[in-house]
C-alpha positions as CSV (number, residue, x, y, z in Angstrom):
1,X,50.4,88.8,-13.3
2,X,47.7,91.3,-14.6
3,X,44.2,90.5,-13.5
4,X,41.5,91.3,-16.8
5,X,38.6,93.8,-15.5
6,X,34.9,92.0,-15.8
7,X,32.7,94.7,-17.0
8,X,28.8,93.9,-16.4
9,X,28.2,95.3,-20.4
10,X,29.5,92.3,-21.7
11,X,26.9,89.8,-20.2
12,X,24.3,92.2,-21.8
13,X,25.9,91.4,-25.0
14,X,26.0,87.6,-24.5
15,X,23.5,85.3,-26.2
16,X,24.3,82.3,-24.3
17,X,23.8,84.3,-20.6
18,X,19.9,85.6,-22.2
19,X,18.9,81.9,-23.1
20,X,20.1,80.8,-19.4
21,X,18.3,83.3,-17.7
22,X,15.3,82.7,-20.0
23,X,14.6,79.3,-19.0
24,X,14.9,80.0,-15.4
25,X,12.7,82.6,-15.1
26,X,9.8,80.4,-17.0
27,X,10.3,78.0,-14.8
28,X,9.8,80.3,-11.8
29,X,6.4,81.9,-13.6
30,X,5.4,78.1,-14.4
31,X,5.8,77.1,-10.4
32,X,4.3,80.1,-9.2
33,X,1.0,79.4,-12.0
34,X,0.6,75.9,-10.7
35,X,0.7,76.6,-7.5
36,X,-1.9,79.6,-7.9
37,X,-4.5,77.7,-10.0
38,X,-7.3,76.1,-8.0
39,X,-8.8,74.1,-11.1
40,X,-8.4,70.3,-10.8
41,X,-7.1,67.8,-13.2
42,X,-8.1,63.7,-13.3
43,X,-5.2,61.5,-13.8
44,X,-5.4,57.4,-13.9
45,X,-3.3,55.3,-10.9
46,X,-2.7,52.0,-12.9
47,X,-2.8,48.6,-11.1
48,X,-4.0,49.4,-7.5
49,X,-4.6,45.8,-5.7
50,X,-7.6,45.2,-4.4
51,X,-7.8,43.4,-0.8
52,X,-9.8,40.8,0.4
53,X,-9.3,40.0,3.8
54,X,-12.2,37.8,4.6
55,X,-10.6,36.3,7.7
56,X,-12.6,38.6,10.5
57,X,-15.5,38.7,7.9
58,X,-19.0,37.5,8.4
59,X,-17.7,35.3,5.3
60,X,-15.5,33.0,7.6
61,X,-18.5,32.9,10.1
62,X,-20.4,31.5,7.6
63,X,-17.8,29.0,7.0
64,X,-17.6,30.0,3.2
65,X,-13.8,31.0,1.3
66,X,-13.6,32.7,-1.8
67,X,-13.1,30.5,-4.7
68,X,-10.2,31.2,-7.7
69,X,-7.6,34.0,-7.8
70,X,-7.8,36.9,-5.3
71,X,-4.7,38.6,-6.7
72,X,-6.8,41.1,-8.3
73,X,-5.8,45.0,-9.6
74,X,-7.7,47.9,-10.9
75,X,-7.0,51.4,-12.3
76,X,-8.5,54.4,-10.3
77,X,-9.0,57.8,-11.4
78,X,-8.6,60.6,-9.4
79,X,-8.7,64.5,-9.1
80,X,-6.7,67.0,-7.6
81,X,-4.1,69.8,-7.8
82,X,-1.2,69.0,-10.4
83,X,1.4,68.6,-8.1
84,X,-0.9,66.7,-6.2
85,X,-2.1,63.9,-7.9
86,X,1.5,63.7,-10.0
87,X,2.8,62.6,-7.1
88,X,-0.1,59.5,-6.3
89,X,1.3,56.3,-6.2
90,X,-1.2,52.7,-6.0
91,X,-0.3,52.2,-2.6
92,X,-1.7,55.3,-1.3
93,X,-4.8,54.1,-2.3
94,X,-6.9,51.4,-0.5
95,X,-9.6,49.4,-3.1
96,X,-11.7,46.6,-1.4
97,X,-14.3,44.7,-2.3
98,X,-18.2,45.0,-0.5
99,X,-19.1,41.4,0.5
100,X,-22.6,42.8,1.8
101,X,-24.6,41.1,-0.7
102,X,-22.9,37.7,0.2
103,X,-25.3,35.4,1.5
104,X,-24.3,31.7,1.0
105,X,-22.2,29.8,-1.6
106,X,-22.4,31.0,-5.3
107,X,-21.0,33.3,-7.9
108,X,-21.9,36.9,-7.2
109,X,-20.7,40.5,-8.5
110,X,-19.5,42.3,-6.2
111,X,-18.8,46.6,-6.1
112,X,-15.3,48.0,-5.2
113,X,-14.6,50.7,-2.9
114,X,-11.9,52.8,-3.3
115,X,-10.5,55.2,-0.1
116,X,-7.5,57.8,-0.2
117,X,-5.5,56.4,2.4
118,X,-2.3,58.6,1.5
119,X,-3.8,61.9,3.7
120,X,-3.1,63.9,0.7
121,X,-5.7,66.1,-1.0
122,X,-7.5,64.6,-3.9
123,X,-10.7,62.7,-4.7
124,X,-11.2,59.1,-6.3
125,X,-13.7,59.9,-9.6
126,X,-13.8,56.1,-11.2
127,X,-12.9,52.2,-10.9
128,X,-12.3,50.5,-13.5
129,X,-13.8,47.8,-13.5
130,X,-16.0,49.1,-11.0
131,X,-17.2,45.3,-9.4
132,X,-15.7,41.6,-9.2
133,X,-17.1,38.6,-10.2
134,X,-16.5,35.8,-6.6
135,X,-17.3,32.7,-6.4
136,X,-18.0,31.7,-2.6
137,X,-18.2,28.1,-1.4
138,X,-17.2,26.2,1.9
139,X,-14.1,23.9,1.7
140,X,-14.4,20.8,2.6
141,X,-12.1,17.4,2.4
142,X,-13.5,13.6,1.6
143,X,-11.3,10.7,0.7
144,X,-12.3,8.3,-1.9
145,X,-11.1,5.0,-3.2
146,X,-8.0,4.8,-6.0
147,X,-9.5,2.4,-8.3
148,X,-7.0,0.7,-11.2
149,X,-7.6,0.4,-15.0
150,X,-5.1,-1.4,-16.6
151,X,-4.9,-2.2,-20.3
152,X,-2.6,-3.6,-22.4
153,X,-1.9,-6.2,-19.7
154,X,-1.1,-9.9,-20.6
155,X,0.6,-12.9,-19.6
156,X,2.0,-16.0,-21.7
157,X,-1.2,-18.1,-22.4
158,X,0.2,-21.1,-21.0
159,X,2.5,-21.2,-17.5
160,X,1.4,-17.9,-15.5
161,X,-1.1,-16.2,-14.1
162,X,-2.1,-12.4,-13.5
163,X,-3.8,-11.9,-9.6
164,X,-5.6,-8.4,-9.3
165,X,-3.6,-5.5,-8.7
166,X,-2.3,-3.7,-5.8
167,X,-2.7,-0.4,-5.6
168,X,-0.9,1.9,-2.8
169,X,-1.6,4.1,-1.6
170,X,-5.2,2.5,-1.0
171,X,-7.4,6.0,-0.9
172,X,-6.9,10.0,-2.0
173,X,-7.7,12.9,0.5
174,X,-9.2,15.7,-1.9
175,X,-10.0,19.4,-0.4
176,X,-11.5,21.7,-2.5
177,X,-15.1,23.6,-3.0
178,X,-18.2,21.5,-1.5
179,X,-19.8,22.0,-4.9
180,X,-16.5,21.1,-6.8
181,X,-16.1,17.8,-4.7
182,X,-19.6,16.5,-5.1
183,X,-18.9,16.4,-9.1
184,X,-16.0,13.3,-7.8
185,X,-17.3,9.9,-8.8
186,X,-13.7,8.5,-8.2
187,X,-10.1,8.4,-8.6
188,X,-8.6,6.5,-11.4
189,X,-5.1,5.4,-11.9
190,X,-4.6,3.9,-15.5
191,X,-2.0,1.5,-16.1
192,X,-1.3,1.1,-19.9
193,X,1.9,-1.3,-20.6
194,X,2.7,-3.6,-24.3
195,X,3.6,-7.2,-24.2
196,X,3.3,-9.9,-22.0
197,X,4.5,-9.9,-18.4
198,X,6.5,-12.5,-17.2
199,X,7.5,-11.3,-13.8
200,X,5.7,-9.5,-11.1
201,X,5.9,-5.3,-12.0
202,X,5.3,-2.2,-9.9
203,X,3.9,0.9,-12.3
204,X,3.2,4.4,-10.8
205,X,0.9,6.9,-12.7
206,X,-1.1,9.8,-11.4
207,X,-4.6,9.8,-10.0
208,X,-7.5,11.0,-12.1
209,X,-10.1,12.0,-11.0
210,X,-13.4,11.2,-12.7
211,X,-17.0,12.6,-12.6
212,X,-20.3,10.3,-13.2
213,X,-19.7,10.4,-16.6
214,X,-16.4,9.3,-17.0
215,X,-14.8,12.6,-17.4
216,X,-11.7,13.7,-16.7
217,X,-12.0,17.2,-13.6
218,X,-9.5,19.4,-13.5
219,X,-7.8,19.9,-10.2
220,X,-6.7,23.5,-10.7
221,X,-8.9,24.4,-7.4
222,X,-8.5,21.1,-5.7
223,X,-5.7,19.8,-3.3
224,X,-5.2,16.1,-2.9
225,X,-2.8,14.6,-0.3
226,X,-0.7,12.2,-2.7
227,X,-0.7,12.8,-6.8
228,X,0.4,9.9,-7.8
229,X,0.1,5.9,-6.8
230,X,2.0,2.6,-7.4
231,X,0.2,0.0,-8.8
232,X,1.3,-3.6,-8.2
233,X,0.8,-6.6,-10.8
234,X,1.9,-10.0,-9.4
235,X,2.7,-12.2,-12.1
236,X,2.6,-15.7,-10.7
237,X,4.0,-19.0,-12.2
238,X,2.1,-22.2,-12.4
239,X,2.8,-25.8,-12.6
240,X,1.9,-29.6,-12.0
241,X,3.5,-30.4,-9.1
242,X,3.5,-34.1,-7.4
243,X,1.6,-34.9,-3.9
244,X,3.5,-37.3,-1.4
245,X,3.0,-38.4,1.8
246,X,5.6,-39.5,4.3
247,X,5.6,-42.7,7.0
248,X,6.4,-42.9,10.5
249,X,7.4,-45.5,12.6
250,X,7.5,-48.2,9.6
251,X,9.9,-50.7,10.2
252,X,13.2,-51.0,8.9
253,X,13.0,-54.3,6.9
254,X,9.4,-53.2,5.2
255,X,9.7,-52.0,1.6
256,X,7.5,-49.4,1.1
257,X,8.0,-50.0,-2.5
258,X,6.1,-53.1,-2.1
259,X,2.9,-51.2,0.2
260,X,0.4,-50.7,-2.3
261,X,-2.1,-47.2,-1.8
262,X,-3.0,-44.7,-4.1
263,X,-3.8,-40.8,-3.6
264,X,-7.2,-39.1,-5.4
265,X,-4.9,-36.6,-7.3
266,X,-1.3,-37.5,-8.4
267,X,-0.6,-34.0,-9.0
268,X,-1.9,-30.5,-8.3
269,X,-1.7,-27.6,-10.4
270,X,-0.5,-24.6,-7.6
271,X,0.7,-20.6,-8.9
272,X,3.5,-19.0,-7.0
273,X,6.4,-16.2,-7.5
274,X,8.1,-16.8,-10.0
275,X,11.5,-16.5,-7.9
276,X,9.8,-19.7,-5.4
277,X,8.0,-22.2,-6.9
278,X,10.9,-23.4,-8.8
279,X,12.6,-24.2,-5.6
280,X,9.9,-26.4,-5.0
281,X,9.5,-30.2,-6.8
282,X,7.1,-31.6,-4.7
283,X,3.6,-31.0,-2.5
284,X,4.1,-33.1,0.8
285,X,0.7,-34.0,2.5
286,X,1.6,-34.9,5.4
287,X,2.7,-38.5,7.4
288,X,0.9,-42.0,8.0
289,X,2.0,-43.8,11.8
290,X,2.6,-46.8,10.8
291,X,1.0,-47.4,14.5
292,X,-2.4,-45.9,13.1
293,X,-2.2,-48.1,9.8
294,X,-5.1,-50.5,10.1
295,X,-7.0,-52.3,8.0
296,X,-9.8,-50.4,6.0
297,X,-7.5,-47.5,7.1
298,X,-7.4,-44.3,4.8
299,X,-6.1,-40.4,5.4
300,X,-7.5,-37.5,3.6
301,X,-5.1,-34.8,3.8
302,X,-5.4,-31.0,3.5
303,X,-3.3,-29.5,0.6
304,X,-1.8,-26.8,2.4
305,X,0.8,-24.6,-0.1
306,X,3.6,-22.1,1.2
307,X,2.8,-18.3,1.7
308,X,2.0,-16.3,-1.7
309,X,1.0,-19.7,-3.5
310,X,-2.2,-19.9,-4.9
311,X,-4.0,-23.4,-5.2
312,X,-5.1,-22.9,-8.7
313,X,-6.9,-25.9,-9.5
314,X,-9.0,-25.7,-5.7
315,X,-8.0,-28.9,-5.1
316,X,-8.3,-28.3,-1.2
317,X,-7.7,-31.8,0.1
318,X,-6.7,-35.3,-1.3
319,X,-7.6,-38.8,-0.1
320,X,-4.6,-41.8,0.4
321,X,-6.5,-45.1,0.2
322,X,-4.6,-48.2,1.0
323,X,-5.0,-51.8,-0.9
324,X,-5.9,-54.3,1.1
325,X,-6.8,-57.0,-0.6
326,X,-5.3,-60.3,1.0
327,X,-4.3,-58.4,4.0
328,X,-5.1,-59.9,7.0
329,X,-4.6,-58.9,10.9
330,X,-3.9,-61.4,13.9
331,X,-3.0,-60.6,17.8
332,X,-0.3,-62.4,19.0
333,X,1.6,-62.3,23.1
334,X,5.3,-61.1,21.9
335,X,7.8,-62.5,24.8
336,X,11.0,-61.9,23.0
337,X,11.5,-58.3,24.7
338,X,15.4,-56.8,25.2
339,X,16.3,-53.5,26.0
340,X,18.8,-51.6,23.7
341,X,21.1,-48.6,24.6
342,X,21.5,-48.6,28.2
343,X,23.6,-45.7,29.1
344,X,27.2,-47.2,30.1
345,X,26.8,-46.2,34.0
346,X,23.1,-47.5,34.4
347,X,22.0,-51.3,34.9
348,X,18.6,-51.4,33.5
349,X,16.5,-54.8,33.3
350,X,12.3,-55.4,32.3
351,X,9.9,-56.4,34.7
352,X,8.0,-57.0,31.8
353,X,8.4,-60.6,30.4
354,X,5.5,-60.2,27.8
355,X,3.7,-57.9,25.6
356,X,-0.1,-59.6,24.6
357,X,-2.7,-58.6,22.0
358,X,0.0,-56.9,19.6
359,X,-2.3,-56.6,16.2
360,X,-0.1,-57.6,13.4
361,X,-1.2,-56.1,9.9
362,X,0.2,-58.4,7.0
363,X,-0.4,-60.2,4.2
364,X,-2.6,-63.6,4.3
365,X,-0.2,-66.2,3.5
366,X,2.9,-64.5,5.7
367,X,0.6,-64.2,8.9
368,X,-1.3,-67.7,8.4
369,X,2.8,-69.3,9.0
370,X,4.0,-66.7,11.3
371,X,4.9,-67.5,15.6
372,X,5.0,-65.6,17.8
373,X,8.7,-66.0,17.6
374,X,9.0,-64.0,14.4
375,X,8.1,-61.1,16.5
376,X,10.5,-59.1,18.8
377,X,9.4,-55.9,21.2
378,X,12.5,-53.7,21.2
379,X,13.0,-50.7,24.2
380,X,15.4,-48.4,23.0
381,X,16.5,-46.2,25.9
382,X,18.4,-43.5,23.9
383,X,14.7,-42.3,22.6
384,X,14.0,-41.0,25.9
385,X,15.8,-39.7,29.5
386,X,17.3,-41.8,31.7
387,X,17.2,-41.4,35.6
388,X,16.8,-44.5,38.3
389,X,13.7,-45.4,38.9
390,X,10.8,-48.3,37.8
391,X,9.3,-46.7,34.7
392,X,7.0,-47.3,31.8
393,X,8.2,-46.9,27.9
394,X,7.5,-47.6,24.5
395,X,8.2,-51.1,23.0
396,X,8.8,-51.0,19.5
397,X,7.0,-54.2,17.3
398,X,8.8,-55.6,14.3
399,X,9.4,-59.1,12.5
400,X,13.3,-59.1,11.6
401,X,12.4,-61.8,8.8
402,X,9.1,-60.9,7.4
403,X,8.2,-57.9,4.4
404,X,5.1,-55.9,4.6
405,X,4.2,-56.6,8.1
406,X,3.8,-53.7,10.6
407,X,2.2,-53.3,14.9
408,X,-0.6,-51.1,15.0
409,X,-1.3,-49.5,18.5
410,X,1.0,-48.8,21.2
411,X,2.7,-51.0,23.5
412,X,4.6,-50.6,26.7
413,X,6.4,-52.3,29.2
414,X,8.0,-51.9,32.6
415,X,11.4,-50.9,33.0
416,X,13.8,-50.9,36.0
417,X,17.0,-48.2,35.8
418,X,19.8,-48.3,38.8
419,X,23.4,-46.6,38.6
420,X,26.2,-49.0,38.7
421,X,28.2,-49.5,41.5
């Protein structure tokens, strides 16, 4: 294959090799001029940050922090050589702020200081802006009460009843600027609700905070330990209910029916939740001993209501007074004494033969005919333990065949116990 002959004539004679070599050699002449020329030009480094670092600062020691955004950036001109200062970037420029003029807690302009921290050659001509408005104050954190507004709030008019509101948590922890703090009168959380409430309802809403005014402050610079609380309405339910008292030891033949008393208040109007106090139908005072029942005898009794019920009326305590008209009292010596429920291995027999001065409360024309053989003093073993032995218990006084006639006081009597053979 024949190789063609390159003859050095032809690139004389070609445009395209005269533009190439053009552009190179202005190139070279345009390096070797800028690197010859000793005449400086400015150019502008956008955003350069500017640090604040207070933390080894005679600010800390003065117990003072700088207030608001210190995210702050400035534009620095410089001078130099042209390949110099094209090749500046922000970082190789430090700007920081003179905090010699701070003396305490306030607003003050402060100038900037810019410093080529790159080791390259070229001067810093301008800052722009050349100082910084700081505000300087000492944190500090006080806690203050969550107080509750609430509007809007009802109940039916007739059947319940709204206590005063919960709130939870109780008190706010708010850190922020001393000067910033001292405008707090207190923290507010607003409950605002349409229609009535029927049951009891938890609302949460955010704390407020409010200056002497009434004024809402803005919190931008402010850090509070919770943002938000739960408020607590208990929505009670109210009714009428019936007081009763109980008897002990009445016996078994007396109809109480017939045992005529009356209490100060028949009823007494309580609040509870509204899932309890329908459970409930009745108040019970308390219990009369029939053993304690004398004449002239009356009980006043404390009105005491289950946990979360609310005595709405304050009726704190209701009298029982007893009628006794043509109710009469006479002693009598009781000898008709037997002993009931002796265990099935035990012999038991009374060393008492007679029970005197047994007060019998009855009615004038039952007492002014009754013996002492109406009466009977039962000892019912099962009521208490049994081991051998001479021992004293309880008699129980009763008249088989007379109504409304009751023992008042104790009575005992002596009591023998040995194991069978």
């Amino acid at each position: 294959m024949k190789i063609p002959k390159f003859h050095l004539d032809s690139l004389w004679q070609n445009n395209t090799f005269f533009k190439v070599i053009s552009v190179v050699i202005a190139c070279i002449i345009w390096v070797v001029v800028a690197m010859n020329m000793k005449t400086d030009i400015p150019r502008e480094i956008k955003e350069v940050p500017v640090t604040m670092d207070n933390q080894t600062s005679f600010i800390t020691r003065m117990g003072l922090t700088i207030i608001g955004d210190e995210s702050l950036f400035v534009d620095v001109t410089i001078e130099g050589q042209r390949l110099v200062v094209g090749s500046i970037k922000p970082e190789d420029i430090a700007v920081s702020v003179d905090l010699s003029s701070v003396n305490g807690a306030g607003n003050f302009s402060l100038p900037l200081v810019a410093e080529n921290v790159s080791g390259k050659d070229f001067a810093i001509s301008s800052i722009s802006p050349s100082t910084v408005n700081l505000k300087f104050d000492r944190m500090v954190t006080k806690k203050f009460n969550v107080d509750v507004k609430m509007e809007g709030l009802v109940v039916p008019e007739e059947g319940y009843l709204m206590e005063e509101a919960v709130v939870s948590p109780t008190q706010v922890s708010v850190t922020g600027p001393d000067t910033d703090i001292a405008k707090i009168a207190k923290c507010v959380v607003s409950v605002d609700h349409e229609g009535s409430l029927t049951k009891t309802t938890a609302f949460t809403s955010d704390i407020v905070l409010l200056d002497k005014d009434g004024n809402k402050i803005e919190t931008s610079g402010l850090t509070m330990d919770v943002k938000q609380a739960e408020v607590t309405v208990p929505i009670l339910k109210t009714v009428d209910l019936p007081v009763k008292v109980e008897f002990l030891n009445a016996p078994t033949n007396l109809d109480l029916e017939e045992l005529e008393y009356a209490v100060s208040n028949e009823t007494v109007t309580v609040a509870g939740p509204v899932d309890e106090i329908d459970k409930y139908s009745e108040i019970i005072l308390g219990y009369i001993d029939f053993k304690a029942l004398d004449l002239e005898s009356n009980f006043t009794f404390d009105v005491e209501l289950p946990e979360n019920f609310i005595n709405v009326a304050h009726t704190e305590t209701v009298t029982v007074t007893f009628d006794w008209t043509d109710m009469v009292a006479k002693e009598f010596t009781v000898t008709n004494l037997s002993l009931v429920n002796v265990p099935s291995d035990y012999d038991a027999r009374l060393l008492t033969d007679r029970v005197t001065k047994v007060k019998i409360i009855g009615p004038a024309q039952v007492l002014e005919t009754m013996t002492a053989d109406d009466l009977v003093g039962q000892i019912d073993l099962s009521k208490r333990s049994v081991e051998t032995g001479q021992f004293k218990t309880a008699v129980t006084i009763s008249a088989p065949s007379k109504n409304l006639v009751w023992a008042v006081g104790d009575y005992t009597a002596v009591v023998v116990i040995s194991e069978k053979d």
